[in-house]
Structures are given as C-alpha cells and as structure tokens.
N, CA, C and O atoms as a Tinker XYZ file with bonds, in Angstrom:
   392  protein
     1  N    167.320000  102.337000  131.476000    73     2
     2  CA   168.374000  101.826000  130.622000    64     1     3
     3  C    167.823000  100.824000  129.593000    63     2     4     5
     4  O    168.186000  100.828000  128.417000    81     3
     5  N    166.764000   99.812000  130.198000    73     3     6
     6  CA   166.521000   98.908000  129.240000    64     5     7
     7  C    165.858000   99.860000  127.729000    63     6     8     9
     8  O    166.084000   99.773000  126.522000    81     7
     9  N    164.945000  100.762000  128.596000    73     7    10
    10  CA   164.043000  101.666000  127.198000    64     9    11
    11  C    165.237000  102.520000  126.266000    63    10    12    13
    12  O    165.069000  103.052000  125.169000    81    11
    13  N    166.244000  102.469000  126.929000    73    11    14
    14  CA   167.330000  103.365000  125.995000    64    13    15
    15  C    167.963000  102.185000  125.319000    63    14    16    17
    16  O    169.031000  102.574000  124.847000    81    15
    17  N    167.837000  101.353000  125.152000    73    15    18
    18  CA   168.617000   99.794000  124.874000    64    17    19
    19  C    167.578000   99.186000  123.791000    63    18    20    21
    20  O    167.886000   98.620000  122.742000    81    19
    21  N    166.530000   99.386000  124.190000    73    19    22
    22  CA   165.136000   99.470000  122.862000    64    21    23
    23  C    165.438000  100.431000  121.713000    63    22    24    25
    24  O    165.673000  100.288000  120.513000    81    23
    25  N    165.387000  100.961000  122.141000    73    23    26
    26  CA   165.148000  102.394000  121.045000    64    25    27
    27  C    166.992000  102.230000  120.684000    63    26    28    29
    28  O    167.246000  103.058000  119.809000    81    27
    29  N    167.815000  101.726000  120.941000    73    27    30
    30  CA   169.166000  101.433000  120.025000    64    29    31
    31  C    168.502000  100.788000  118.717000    63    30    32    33
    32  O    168.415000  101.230000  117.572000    81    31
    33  N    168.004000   99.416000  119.371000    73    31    34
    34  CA   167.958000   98.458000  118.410000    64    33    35
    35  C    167.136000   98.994000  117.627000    63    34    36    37
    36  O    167.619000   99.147000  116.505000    81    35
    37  N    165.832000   99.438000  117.762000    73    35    38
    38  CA   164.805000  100.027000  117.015000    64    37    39
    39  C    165.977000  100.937000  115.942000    63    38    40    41
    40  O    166.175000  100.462000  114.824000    81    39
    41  N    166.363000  101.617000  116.155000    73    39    42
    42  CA   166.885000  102.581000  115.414000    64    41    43
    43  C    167.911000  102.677000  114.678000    63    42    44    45
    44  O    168.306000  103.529000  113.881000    81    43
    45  N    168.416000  101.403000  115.149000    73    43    46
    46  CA   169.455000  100.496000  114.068000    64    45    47
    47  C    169.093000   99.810000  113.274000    63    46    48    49
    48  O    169.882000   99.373000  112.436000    81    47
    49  N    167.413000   99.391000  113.270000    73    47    50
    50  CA   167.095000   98.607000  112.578000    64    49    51
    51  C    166.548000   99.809000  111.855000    63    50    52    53
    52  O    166.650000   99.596000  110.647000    81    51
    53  N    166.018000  100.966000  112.095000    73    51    54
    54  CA   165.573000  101.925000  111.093000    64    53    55
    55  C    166.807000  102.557000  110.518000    63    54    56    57
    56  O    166.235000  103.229000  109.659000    81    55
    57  N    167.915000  102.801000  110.378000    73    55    58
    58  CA   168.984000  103.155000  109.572000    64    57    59
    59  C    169.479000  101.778000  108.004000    63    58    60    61
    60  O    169.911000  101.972000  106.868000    81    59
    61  N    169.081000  100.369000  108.849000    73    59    62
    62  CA   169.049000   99.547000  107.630000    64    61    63
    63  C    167.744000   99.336000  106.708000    63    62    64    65
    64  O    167.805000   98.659000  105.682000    81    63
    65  N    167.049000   99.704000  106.963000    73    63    66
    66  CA   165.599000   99.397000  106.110000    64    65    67
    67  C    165.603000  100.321000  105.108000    63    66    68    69
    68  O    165.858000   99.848000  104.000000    81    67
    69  N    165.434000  101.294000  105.148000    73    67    70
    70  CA   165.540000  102.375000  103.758000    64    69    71
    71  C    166.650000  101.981000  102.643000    63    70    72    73
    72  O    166.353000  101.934000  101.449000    81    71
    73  N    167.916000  101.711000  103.111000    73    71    74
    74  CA   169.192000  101.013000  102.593000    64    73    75
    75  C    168.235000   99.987000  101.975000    63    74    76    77
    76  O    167.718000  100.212000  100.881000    81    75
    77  N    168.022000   98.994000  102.585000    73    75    78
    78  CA   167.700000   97.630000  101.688000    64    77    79
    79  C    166.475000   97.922000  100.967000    63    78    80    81
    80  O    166.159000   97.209000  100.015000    81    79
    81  N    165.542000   99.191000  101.433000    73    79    82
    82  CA   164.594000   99.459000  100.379000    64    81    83
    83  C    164.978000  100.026000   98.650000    63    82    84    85
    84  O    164.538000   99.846000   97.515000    81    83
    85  N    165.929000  100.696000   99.243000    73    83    86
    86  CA   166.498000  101.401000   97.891000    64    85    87
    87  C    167.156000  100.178000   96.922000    63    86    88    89
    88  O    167.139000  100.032000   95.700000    81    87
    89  N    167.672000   99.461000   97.880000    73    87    90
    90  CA   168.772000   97.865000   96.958000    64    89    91
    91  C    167.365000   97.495000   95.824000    63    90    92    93
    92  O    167.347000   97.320000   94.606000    81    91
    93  N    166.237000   97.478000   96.898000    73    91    94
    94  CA   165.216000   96.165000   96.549000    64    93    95
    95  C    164.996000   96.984000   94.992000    63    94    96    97
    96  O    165.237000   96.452000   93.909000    81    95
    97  N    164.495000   98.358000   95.175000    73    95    98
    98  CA   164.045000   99.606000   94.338000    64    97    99
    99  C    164.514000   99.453000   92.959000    63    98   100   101
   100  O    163.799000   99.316000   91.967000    81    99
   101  N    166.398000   99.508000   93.026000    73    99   102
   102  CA   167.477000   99.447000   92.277000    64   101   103
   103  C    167.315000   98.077000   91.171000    63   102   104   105
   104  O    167.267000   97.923000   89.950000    81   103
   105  N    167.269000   97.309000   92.262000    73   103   106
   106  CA   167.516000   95.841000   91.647000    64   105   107
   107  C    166.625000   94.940000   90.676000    63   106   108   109
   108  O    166.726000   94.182000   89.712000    81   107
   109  N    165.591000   95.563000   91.631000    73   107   110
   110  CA   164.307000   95.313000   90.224000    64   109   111
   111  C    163.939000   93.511000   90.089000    63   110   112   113
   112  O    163.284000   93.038000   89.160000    81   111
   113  N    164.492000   92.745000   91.169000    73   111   114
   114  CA   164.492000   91.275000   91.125000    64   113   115
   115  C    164.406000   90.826000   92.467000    63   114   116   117
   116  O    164.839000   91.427000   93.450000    81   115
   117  N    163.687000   89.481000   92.446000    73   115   118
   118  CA   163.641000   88.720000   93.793000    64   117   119
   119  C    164.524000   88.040000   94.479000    63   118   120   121
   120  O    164.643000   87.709000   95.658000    81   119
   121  N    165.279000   87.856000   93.255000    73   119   122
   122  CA   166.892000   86.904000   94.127000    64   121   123
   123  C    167.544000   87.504000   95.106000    63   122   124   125
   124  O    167.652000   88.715000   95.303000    81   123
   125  N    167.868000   86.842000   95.562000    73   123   126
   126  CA   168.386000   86.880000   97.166000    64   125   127
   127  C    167.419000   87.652000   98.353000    63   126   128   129
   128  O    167.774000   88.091000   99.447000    81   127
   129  N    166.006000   87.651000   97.696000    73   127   130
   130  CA   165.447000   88.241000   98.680000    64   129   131
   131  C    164.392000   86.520000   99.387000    63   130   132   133
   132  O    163.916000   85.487000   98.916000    81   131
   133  N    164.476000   86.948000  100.223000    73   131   134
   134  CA   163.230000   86.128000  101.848000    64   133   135
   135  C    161.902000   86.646000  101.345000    63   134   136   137
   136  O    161.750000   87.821000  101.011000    81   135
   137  N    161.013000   85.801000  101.303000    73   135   138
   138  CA   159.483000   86.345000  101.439000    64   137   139
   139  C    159.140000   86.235000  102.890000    63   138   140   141
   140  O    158.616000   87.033000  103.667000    81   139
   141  N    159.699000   84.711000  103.064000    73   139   142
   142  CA   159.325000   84.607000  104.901000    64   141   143
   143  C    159.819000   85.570000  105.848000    63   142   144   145
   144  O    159.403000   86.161000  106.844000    81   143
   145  N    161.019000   85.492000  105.055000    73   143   146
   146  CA   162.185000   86.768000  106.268000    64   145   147
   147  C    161.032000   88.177000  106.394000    63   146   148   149
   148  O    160.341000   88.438000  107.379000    81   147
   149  N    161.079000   88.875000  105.210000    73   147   150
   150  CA   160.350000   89.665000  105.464000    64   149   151
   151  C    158.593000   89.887000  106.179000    63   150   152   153
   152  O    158.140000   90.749000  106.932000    81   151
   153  N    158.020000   88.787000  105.583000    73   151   154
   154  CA   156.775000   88.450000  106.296000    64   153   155
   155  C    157.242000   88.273000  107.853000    63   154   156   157
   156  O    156.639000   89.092000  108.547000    81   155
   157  N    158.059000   87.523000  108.549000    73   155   158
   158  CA   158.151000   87.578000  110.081000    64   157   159
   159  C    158.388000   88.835000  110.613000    63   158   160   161
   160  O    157.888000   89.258000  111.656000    81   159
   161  N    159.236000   89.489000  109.810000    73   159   162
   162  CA   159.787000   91.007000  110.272000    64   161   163
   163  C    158.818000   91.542000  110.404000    63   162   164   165
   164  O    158.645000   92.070000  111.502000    81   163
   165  N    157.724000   91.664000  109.357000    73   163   166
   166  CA   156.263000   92.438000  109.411000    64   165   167
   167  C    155.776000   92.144000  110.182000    63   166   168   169
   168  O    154.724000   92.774000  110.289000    81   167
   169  N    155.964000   91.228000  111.151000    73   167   170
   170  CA   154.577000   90.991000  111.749000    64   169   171
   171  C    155.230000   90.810000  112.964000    63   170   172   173
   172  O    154.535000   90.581000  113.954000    81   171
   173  N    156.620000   90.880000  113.085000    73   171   174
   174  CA   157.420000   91.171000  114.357000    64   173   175
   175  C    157.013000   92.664000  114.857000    63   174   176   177
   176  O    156.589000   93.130000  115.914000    81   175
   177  N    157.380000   93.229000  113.467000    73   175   178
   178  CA   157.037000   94.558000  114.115000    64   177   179
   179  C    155.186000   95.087000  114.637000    63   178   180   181
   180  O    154.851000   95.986000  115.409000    81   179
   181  N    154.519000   94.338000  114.033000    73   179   182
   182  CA   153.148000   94.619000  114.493000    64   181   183
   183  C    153.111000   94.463000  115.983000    63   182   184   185
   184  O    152.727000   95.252000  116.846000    81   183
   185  N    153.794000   92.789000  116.110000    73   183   186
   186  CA   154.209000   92.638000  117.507000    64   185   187
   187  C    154.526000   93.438000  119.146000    63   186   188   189
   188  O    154.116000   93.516000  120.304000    81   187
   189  N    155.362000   93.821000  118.383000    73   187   190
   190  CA   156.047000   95.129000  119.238000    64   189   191
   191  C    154.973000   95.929000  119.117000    63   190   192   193
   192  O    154.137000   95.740000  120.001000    81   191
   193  N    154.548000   97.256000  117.853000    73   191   194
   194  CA   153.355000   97.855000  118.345000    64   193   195
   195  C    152.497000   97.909000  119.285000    63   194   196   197
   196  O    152.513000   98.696000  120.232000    81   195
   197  N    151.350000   96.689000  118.959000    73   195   198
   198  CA   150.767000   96.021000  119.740000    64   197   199
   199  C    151.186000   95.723000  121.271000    63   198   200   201
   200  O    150.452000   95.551000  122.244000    81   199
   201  N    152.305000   95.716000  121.200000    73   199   202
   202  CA   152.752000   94.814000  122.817000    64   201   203
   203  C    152.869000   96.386000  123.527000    63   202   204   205
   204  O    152.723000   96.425000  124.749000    81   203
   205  N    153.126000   97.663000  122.807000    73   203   206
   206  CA   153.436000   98.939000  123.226000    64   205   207
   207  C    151.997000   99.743000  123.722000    63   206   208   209
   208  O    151.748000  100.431000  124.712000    81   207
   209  N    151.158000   99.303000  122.516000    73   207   210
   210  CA   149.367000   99.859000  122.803000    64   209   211
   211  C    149.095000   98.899000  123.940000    63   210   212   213
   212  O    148.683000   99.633000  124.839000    81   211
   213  N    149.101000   97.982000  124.271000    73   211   214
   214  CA   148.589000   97.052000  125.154000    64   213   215
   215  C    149.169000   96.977000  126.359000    63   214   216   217
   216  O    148.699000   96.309000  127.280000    81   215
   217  N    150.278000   97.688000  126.434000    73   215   218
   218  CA   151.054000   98.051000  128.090000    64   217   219
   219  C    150.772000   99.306000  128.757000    63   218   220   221
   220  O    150.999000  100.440000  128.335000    81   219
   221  N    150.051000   98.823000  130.262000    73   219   222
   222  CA   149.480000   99.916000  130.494000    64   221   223
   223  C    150.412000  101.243000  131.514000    63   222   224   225
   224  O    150.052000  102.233000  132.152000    81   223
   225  N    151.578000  100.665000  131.252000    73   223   226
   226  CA   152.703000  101.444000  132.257000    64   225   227
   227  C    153.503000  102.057000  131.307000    63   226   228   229
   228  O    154.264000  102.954000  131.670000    81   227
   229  N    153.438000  101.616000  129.821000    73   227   230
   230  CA   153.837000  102.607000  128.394000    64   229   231
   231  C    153.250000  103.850000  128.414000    63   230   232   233
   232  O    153.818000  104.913000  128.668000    81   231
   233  N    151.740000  103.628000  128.052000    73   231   234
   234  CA   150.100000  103.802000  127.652000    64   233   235
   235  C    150.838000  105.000000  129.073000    63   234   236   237
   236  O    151.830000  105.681000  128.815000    81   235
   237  N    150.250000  105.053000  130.289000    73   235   238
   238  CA   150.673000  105.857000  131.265000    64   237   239
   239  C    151.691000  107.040000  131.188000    63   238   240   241
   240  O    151.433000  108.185000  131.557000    81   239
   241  N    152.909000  106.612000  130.649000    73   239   242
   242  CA   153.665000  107.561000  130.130000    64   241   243
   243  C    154.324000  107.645000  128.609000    63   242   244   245
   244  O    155.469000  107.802000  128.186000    81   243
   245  N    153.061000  107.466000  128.021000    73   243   246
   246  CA   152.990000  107.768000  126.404000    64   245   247
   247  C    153.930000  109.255000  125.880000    63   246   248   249
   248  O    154.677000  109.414000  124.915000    81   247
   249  N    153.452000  110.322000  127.126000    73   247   250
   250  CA   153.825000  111.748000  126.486000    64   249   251
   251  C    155.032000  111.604000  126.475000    63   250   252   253
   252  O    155.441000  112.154000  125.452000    81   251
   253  N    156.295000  110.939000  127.335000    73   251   254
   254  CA   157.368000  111.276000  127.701000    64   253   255
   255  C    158.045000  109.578000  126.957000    63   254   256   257
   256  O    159.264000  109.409000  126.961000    81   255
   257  N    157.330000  108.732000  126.516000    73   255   258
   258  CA   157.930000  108.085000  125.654000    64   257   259
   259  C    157.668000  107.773000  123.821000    63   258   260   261
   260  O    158.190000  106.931000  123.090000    81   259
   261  N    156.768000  108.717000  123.564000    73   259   262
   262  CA   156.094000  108.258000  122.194000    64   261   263
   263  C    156.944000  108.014000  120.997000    63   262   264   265
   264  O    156.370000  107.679000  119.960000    81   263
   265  N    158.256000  108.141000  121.007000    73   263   266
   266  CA   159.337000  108.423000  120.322000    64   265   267
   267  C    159.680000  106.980000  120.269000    63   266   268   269
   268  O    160.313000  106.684000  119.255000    81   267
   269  N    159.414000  105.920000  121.151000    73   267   270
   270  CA   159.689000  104.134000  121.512000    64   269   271
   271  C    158.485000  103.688000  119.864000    63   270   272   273
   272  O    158.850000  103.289000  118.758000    81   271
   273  N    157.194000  103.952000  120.326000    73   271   274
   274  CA   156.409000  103.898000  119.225000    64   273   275
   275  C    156.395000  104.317000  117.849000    63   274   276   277
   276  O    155.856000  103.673000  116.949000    81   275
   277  N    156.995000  105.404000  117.707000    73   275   278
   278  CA   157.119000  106.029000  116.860000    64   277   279
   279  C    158.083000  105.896000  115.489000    63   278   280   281
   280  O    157.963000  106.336000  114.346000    81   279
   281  N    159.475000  104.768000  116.410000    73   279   282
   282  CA   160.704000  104.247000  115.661000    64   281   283
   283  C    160.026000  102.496000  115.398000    63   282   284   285
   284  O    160.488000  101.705000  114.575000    81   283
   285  N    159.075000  102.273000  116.155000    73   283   286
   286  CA   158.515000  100.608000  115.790000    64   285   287
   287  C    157.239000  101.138000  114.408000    63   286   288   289
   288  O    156.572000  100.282000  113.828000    81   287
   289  N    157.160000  102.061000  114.209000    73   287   290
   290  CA   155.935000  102.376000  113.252000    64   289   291
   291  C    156.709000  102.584000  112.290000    63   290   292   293
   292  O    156.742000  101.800000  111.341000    81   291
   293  N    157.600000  103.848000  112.357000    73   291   294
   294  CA   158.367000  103.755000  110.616000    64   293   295
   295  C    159.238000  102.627000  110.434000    63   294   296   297
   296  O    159.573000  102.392000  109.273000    81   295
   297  N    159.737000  101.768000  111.489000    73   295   298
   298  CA   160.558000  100.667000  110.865000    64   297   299
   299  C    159.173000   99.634000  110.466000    63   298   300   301
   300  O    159.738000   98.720000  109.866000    81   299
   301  N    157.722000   99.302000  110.477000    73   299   302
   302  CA   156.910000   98.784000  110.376000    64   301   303
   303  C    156.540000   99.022000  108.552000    63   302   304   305
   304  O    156.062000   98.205000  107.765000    81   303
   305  N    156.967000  100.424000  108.318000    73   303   306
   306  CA   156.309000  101.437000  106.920000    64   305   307
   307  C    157.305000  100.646000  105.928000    63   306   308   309
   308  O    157.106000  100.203000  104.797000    81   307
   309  N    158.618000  100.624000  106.879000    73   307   310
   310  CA   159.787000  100.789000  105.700000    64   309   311
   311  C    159.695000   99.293000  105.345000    63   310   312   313
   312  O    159.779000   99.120000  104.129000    81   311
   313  N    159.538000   98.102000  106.100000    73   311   314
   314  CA   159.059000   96.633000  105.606000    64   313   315
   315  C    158.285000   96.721000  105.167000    63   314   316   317
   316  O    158.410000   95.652000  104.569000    81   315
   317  N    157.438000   97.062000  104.842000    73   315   318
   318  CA   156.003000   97.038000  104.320000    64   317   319
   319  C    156.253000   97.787000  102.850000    63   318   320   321
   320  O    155.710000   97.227000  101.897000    81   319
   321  N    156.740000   98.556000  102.670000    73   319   322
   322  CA   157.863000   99.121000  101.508000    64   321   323
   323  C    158.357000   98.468000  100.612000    63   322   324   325
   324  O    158.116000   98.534000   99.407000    81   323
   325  N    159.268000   97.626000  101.317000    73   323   326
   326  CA   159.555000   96.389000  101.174000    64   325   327
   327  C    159.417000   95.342000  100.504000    63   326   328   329
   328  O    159.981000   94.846000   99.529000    81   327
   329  N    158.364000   95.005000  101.343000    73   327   330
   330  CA   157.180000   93.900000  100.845000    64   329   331
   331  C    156.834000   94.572000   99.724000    63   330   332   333
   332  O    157.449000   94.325000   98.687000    81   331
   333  N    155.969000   95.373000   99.733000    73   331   334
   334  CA   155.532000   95.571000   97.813000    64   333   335
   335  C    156.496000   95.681000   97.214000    63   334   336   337
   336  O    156.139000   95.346000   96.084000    81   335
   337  N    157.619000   95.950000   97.161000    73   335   338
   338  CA   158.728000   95.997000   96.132000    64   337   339
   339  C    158.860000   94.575000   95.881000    63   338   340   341
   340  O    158.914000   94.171000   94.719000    81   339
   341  N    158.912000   93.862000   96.765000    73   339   342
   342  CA   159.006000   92.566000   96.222000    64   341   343
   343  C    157.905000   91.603000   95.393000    63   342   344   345
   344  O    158.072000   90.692000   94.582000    81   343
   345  N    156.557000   92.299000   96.039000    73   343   346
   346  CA   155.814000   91.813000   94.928000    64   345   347
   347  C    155.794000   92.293000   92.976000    63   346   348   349
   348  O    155.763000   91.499000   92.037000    81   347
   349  N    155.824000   93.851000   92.914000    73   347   350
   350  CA   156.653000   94.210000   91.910000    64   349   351
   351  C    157.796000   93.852000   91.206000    63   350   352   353
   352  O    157.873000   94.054000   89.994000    81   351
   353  N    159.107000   93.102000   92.145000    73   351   354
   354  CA   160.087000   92.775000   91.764000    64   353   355
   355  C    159.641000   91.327000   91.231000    63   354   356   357
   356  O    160.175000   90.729000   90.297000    81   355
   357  N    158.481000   90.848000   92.062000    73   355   358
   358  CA   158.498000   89.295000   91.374000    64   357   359
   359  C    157.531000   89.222000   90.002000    63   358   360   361
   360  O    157.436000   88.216000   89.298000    81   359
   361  N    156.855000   90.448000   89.773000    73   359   362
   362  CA   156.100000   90.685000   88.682000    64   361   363
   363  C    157.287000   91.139000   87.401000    63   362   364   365
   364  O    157.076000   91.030000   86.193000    81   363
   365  N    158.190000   91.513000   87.858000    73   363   366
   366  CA   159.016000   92.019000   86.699000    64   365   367
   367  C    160.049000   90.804000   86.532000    63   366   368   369
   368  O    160.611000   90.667000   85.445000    81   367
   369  N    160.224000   90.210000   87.242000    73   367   370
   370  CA   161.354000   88.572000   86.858000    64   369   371
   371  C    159.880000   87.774000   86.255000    63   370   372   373
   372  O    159.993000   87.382000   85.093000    81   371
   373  N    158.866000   87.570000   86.757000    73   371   374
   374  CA   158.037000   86.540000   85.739000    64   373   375
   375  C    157.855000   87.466000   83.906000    63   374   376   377
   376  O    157.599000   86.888000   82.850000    81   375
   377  N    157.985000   88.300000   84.011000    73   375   378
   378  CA   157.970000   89.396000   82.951000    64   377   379
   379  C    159.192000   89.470000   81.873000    63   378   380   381
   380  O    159.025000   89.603000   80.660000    81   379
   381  N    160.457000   89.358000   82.537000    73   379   382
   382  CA   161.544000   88.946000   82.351000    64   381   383
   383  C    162.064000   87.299000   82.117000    63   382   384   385
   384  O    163.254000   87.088000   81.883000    81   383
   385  N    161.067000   86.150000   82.200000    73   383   386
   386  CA   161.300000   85.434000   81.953000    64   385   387
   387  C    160.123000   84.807000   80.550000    63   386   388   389
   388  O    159.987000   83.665000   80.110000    81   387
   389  N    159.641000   85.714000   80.278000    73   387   390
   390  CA   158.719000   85.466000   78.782000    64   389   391
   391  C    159.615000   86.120000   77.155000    63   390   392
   392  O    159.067000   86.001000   76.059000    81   391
C-alpha cells in the first residue's frame, strides 16, 4: 500500500510539471517563478532516485517495480525542463529590459 501511495504522489506530481512547463514556455518571463523552489525540487527528486538505486530490497525487486523509478526520472526531466526555461526566460526579461 505504502508503494501504491508513492507512485500516487509521484504521478500527481508528473501530471503538474508539463502544465507548468508549457506556462513557463508560453510566458517567456521569470515573474512569479522560484529559482530556489525549483532548485530544491531538482534535487529532491535526485533524492528519491538515489534513495531508490541505493535500496537494496527495491534493487531486489527492480523487475516488478521499475515503473516507482521510472515516474521519479521523468518528473526529474520535466524540472530540469524547467529550469532551463527559466534560465532563457531570465535571458529574455534582461533583453526586454534594454
């Protein structure tokens, strides 16, 4: 139950990330965006990865769970997505302010 209770959240958090990738995409600006927010998220999710490669009772039954890993990696892609949009977005507001 708990691993089905993971993979909710995981996968709720992968239904909002593409959404706020496309906003970031659209918007073309840094306002109202977190650098920190997103930097913790990134490295939350490395977190998790990591904590998934490094458990050896995961690791054990990898074949019959890889799908746990698999939703912490593309929600990992889609921040990271993210993140460069925002460096782009902050290149086009300093661009926008000349």
């Amino acid at each position: 139950m708990a691993e089905f209770l993971e993979v909710m959240m995981i996968v709720s958090f992968g239904f909002s990330w593409p959404m706020n990738v496309m906003k970031s995409w659209k918007a073309r600006t840094t306002k109202g965006k977190s650098l920190s927010f997103l930097c913790l998220i990134f490295f939350g999710y490395i977190a998790g990865i990591l904590s998934k490669l490094l458990n050896p009772a995961y690791m054990a039954a990898f074949e019959s769970k890889w799908y746990v890993l698999f939703f912490y990696c593309l929600n990992f892609i889609m921040v990271g997505a993210d993140l460069c949009l925002y460096f782009r977005n902050r290149r086009l507001d300093k661009e926008g302010e000349k």
